[in-house]
N, C-alpha and C positions, 0 to 999 in steps of 0.2 A: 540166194538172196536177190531179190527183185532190184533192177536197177531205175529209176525212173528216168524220164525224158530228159531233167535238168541234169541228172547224175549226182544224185542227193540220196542218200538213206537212211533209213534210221533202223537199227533194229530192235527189233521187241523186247529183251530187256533194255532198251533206251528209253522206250516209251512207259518203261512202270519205272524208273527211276525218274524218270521226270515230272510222273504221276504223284511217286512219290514226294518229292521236292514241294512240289506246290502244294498237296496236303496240310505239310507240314509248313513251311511259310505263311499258308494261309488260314491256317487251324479248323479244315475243312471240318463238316462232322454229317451226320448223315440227316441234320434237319438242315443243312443248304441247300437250295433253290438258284439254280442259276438259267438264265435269259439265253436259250440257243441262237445265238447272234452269228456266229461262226466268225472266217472264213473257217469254214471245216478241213479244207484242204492244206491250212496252216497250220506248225502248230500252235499258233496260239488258242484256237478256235478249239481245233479237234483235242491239243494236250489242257484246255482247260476244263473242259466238259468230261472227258475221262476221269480227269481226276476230281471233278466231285461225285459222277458215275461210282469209283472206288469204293468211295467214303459210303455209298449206298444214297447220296445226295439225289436230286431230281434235278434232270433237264427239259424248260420248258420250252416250248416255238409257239408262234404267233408273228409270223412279216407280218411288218405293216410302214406303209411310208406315213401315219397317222401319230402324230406325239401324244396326241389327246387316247389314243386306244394302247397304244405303248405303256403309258403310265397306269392306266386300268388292267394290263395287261400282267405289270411287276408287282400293283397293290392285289389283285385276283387272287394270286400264285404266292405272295408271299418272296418275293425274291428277294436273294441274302447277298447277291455277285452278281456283278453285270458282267 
């Protein structure tokens, strides 16, 4: 098992139970659309996008430091989750 630099880990059934948890907290389904915002390297980022990933959900991208393109960005795409 991989150690990382902070000495933090998670292992892979941690991350589908965690998948899981939010699924279901969030009554995820597979017409969610969520806004690839990240930090990917967190889990909030990386375990929230998985678990609409799961559900067969979509993850969109589009950086933009523009709110006016942001907001066309979530009406476009439809997004269900920021």
């Amino acid at each position: 098992m991989p150690i990382w630099p902070w000495k933090a880990h998670m292992r892979p059934k941690a991350w589908v139970a965690s998948a899981t948890n939010l699924v279901t907290a969030l009554s995820l389904t597979a017409a969610d659309v969520q806004v690839g915002a990240g930090p990917f390297f967190h889990v909030a980022g990386l375990g929230t996008s998985m678990s609409v990933l799961s559900v067969g959900g979509r993850v969109v991208f589009g950086a933009t430091d523009n709110l006016e393109q942001s907001w066309e960005l979530i009406a476009r795409h439809g997004v269900t989750i920021g």
